[in-house]
N, C-alpha and C positions, 0 to 999 in steps of 0.2 A: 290375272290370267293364269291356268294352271299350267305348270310344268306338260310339256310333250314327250313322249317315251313311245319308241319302236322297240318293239320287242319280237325279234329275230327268233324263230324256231328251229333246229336244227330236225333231222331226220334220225332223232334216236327214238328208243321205247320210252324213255322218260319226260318225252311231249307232253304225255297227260299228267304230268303233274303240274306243269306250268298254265293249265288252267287254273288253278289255287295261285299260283302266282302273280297271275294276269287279276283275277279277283279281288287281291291284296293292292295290288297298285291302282285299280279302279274306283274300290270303293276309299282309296285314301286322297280321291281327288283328284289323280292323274291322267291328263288324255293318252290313251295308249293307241298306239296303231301295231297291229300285228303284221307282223308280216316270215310267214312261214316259207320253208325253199318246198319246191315241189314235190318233191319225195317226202317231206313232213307231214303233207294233207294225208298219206297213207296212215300216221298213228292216230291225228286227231283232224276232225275236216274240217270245210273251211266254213261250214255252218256254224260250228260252235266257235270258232273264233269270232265271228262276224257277232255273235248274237252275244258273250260274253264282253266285247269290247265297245259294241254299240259303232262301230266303226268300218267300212268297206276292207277287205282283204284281197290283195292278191301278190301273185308270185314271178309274174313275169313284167317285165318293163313296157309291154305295150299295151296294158289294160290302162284307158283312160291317156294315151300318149302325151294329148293336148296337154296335160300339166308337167310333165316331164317328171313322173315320181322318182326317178331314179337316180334324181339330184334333188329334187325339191325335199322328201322325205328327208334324205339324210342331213340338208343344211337348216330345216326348220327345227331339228330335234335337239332338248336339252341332255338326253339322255338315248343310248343305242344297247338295249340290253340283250345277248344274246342267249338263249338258254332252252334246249340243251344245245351245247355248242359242240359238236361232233369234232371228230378227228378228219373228217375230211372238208366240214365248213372251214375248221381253224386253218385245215392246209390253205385253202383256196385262199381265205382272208387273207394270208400272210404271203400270198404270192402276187397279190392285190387283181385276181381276179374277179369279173363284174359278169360269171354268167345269168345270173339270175337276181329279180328285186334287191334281195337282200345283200347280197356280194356287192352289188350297186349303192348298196346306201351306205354301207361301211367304207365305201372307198371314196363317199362326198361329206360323210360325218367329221364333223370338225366341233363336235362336243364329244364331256367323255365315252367312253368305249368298255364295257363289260360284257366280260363270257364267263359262262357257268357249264363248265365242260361236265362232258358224261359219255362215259364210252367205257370196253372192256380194260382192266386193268393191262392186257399185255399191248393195246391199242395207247393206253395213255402212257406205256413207259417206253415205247419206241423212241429211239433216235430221234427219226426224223418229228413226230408229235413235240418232243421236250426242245429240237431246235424252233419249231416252227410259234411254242408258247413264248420261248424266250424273244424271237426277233417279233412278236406282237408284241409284249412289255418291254422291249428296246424302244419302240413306238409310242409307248402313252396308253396303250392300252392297259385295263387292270383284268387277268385271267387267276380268275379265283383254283384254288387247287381244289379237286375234284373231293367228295366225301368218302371215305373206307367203310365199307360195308355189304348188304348182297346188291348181288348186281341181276342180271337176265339169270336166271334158271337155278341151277344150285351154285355158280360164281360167285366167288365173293375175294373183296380184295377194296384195292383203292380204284378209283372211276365211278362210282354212284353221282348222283347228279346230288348237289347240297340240298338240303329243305329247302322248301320254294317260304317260309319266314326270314331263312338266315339269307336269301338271296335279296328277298325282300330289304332287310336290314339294309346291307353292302348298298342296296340302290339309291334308297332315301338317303343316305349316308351322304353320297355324291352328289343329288339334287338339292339338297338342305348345307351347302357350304363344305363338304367332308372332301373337297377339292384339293384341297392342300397334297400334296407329295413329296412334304420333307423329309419321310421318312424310306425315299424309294432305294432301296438298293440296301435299303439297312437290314441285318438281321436281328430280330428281339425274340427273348425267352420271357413266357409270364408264364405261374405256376399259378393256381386256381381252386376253388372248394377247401377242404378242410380234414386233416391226415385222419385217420382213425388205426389205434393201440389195442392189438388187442389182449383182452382179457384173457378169453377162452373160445372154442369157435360159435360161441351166439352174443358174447359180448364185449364190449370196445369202449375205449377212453376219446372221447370225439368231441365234438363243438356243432355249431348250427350255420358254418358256413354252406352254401349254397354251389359259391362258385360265378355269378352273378355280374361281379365287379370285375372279377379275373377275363371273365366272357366280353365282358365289356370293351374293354382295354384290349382285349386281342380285335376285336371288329372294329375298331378305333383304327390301331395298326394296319390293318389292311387296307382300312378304304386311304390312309395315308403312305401305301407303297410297300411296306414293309410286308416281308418275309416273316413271319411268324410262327415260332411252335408254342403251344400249351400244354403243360406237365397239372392234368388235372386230378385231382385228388375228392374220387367219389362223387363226383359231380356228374346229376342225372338230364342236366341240360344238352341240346342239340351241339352238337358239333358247330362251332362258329364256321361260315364258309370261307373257303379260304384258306386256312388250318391248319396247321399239323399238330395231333392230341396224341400224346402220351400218358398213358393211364396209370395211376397208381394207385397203394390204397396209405399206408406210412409214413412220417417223417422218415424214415432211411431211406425208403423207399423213393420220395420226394427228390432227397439229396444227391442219392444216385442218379437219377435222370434228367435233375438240373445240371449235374456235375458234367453229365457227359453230354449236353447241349450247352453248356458255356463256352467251350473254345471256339472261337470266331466272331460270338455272339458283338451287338455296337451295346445294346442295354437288355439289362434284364431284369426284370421287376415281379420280386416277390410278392403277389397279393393274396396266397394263399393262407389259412390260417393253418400254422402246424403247433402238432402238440407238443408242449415243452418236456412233458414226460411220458414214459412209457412203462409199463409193469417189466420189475426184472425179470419174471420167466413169465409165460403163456403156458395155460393150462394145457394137455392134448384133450381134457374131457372137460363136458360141461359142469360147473360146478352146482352141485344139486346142496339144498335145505336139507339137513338131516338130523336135525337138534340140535345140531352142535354150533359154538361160534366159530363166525370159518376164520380162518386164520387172514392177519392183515395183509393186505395188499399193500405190496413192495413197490415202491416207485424208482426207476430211474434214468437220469436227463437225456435226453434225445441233442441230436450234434443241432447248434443252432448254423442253419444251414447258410445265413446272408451271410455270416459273418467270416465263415469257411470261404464263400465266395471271394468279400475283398482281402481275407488273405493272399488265396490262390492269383489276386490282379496284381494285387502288391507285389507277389514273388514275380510274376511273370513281368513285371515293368523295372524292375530290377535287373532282372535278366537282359533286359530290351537295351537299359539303358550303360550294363556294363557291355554289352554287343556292339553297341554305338559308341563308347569309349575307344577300345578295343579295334575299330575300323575309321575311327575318328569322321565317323556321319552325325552328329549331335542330335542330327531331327530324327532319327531313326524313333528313338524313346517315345516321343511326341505322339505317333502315331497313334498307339493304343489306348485310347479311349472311351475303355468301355463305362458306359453308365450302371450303375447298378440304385435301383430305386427300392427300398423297403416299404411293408404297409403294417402300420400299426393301431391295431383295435384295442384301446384303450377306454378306461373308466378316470385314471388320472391322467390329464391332458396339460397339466402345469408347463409352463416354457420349459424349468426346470428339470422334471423328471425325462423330459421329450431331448432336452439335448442330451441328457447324457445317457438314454437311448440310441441316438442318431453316432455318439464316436462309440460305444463302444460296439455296438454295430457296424462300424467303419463305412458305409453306405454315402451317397452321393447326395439323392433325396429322399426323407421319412415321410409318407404320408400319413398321417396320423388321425383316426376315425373315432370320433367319438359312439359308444355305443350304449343300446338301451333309451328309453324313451322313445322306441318306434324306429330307432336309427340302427343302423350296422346290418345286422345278418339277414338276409331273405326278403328286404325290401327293395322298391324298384328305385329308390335314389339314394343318396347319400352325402355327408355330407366331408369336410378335411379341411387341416391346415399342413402345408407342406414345410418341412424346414428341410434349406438346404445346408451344407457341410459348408459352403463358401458365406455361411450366416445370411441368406435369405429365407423371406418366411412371407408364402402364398395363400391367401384365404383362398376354400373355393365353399362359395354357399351352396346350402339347400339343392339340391335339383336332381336331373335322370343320373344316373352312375357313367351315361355315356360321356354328359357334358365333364363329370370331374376328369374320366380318362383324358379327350381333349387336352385338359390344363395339364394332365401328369407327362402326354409327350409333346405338350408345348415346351414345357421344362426335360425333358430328355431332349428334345431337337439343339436347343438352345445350347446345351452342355457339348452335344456331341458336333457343335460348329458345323 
C-alpha cells in the first residue's frame, strides 16, 4: 500500500510551485491528498489541485462531514507536508488552532510533520515567526529553514520557499525510514565541492569535485534534526533545504568560514575536496602565449584546514579541562565533544597509508573514498571504508551517496553519546 501524504498549502505566492512538488510525490507512487486553507485557492484553485492529485479537495471541515476529515485525514497520514508554510499558518499551528481543514489535521497528526516555509525575509526574522518555528521543533515537528534568494518583486534575501526537488528529497527522506532524530538539537558543519587557486583571473588550480556527497550529508542531517551549515566551495547545485550555505571559492577561503562556524559546532565533517596547493602569486592579468616560455608556476601549500581544526579542539579541551581542575568539577572537560570527520579521495587506500593519514590529521573518523574506475567525483553513489581514531574500521558498499552519509552520522551519533 503506498505511503499517504497531506500536503497542506499555505496562502503565499509560492503555491504554484508546489504543483511541481505535488507532481514529484505523485508520480513517485504517493497518495497525496491536498488540502489548501482558503486564502490559498486565491494563488492556485482548487481545479488544479483536484486534477494534479487525482483526489477530492477541500478547505473547510464540513464538506463531506459524515467522515469527520478533520480527524480522519490527519490520523490516516504517513506524512503531513506543509508547503508554502506562511508566517501566519505557522502562527496558527503553533497556537494549535483548528480554524480551518488544515489547522485541523495538524492538530490530529500524529505522524511526522513538515513545513517548508516562505514568506518575506522581514516576516521570517521576526520575533514572534522565530519563537513560533522554535516551539514547533520543540514539538517534533521538522521546519526546514527557508531558501536566500529573490523573493516577490525586486526583494531578495532569505524566505524563498526551497526547490519544490530539495522539498521533495527532505519528504522521502521521512517516508523511506530517515525518521531517526538523533541528531536533533545537534549542530554540524560540512564543507562541500572543491576550492579552486587561482592562477590569473581566467585560470585556476581545481579538481572535479561536484559537491554531491557534501549535499548529501547535509539533507541526511536534516531529515535527522540537525541544524546544519554548508561552507560550499563552487558548487552549482540547489541549495539543500533546510540549510544554511556559505559560499566560497579557496582553501583560505574554506578555512575562514569553517573556522568561524566551528565554535559550538557537536561534529563537523570535511567532505570538501581542497587544494593542497596554491600559486605563490596570482597574476592581475591574463597570461597570454607570446613566443616566449612562460615562466614556471610557483607553487605553494595551502593550511591543511582538518588538521588546524583538531588543533584548535585540542587547545580548547585543554582549556575546559584546566577550567574544571581549577573549580574542581571534573565533568566539566567531558562535555566537549565535538566530532570532526575527515573525507579522503584516494588512489592508495592501503590500511597503512590510511592510518597514518587518520593521526596525522588528528581527526575522529577518515572516510576514505576510493577514486577512478567510475567512482568518486560527479557520480550519484559512492563507495568507503571508514577508519576510526578508537581503531574501528567500517565498510560501507557500493550505493546512493545518501545511504553512505546515513552510516557517517550513524558513526557521528554514536561518538557524540
Amino acid at each position: 500500500m503506498s505511503s499517504r501524504v497531506v500536503l497542506g498549502v499555505g496562502a503565499g505566492i509560492a503555491a504554484y510551485k508546489c504543483c511541481e512538488l505535488l507532481r514529484l510525490l505523485t508520480e513517485s507512487g504517493y497518495r497525496v491528498r491536498v488540502i489548501p486553507t482558503p486564502d490559498a485557492l486565491r494563488f492556485v484553485g482548487e481545479a488544479t489541485w483536484s486534477a494534479l492529485s487525482g483526489e477530492p479537495v477541500t478547505t473547510d471541515v464540513w464538506t463531506g462531514v459524515a467522515e469527520v476529515p478533520h480527524v480522519r485525514l490527519g490520523q490516516s497520514a504517513d506524512l503531513v507536508l506543509v508547503a508554502p508554510a506562511t508566517a501566519d499558518l505557522m502562527a496558527r499551528a503553533a497556537a494549535g488552532m483548528a480554524g480551518d481543514l488544515l489547522t485541523a489535521t495538524l492538530l490530529t497528526a500524529r505522524c511526522p510533520v513538515l513545513y517548508a516555509p516562505a514568506m518575506h525575509t522581514e516576516m521570517w526574522e521576526h520575533p514572534a515567526t522565530q519563537a513560533n518555528v522554535a516551539l514547533l521543533r520543540s514539538r517534533g515537528a521538522i521546519v526546514l529553514d527557508p531558501a536566500v534568494g529573490r523573493l516577490t518583486g525586486a526583494d531578495s534575501g532569505p524566505g524563498r520557499l526551497p526547490e519544490p526537488a530539495e522539498i521533495f528529497t527532505a519528504a522521502v527522506r521521512l517516508l523511506t525510514g530517515g525518521l531517526r532524530q538523533d541528531l536533533k538539537g545537534r549542530r554540524v558543519v560540512i564543507s562541500a565541492g572543491g576550492t579552486r587557486e587561482e592562477i590569473d583571473p581566467v585560470r585556476f588550480i581545481g579538481n572535479w569535485s561536484t559537491g554531491t556527497q557534501g549535499y548529501a550529508l547535509a539533507r541526511t542531517a536534516v531529515a535527522r534534526g540537525a541544524e546544519v551549515t554548508v561552507v560550499a566551495a563552487n558548487v552549482t547545485l540547489p541549495d539543500p533545504a533546510g540549510v544554511k550555505v556559505t559560499r566560497v571559492v579557496s582553501a583560505r577561503d574554506m578555512q575562514d568560514a569553517v573556522n568561524s562556524a566551528a565554535p559550538g559546532a557537536d561534529a563537523i565533517v570535511m567532505a570538501a575536496a581542497v587544494a593542497d596547493y596554491r600559486p605563490e602569486a596570482r597574476s592581475d592579468a591574463k597570461l597570454k602565449k607570446d613566443g616566449q616560455p612562460p615562466e614556471p608556476l610557483r607553487l605553494t601549500e595551502n593550511p591543511d584546514i582538518l588538521a588546524g581544526l583538531a588543533a584548535l579542539r585540542a587547545q580548547a579541551r585543554a582549556q575546559a579541562r584546566a577550567a574544571a581542575q581549577a573549580q574542581a568539577q571534573t565533568g566539566q572537560a567531558a562535555q566537549n565533544r565535538q566530532v570532526l570527520v575527515g573525507f579522503a579521495a584516494e588512489t592508495d587506500t592501503s590500511a597503512q597509508a590510511v592510518q597514518a593519514k587518520l593521526a596525522r590529521k588528528g581527526c575522529d573518523l577518515l572516510v576514505v573514498n576510493p577514486v577512478g574506475s567510475g567512482l568518486g567525483f560527479g557520480t550519484p553513489d559512492n563507495e568507503a571504508v571508514v577508519y576510526g581514531a578508537d581503531g574501528t574500521v567500517t565498510t560501507i558498499p557500493r550505493g546512493p551517496k545518501e545511504a553512505l552519509a546515513d552510516v557517517v552520522w550513524d558513526l557521528v551519533a554514536q561518538r557524540l553519546g
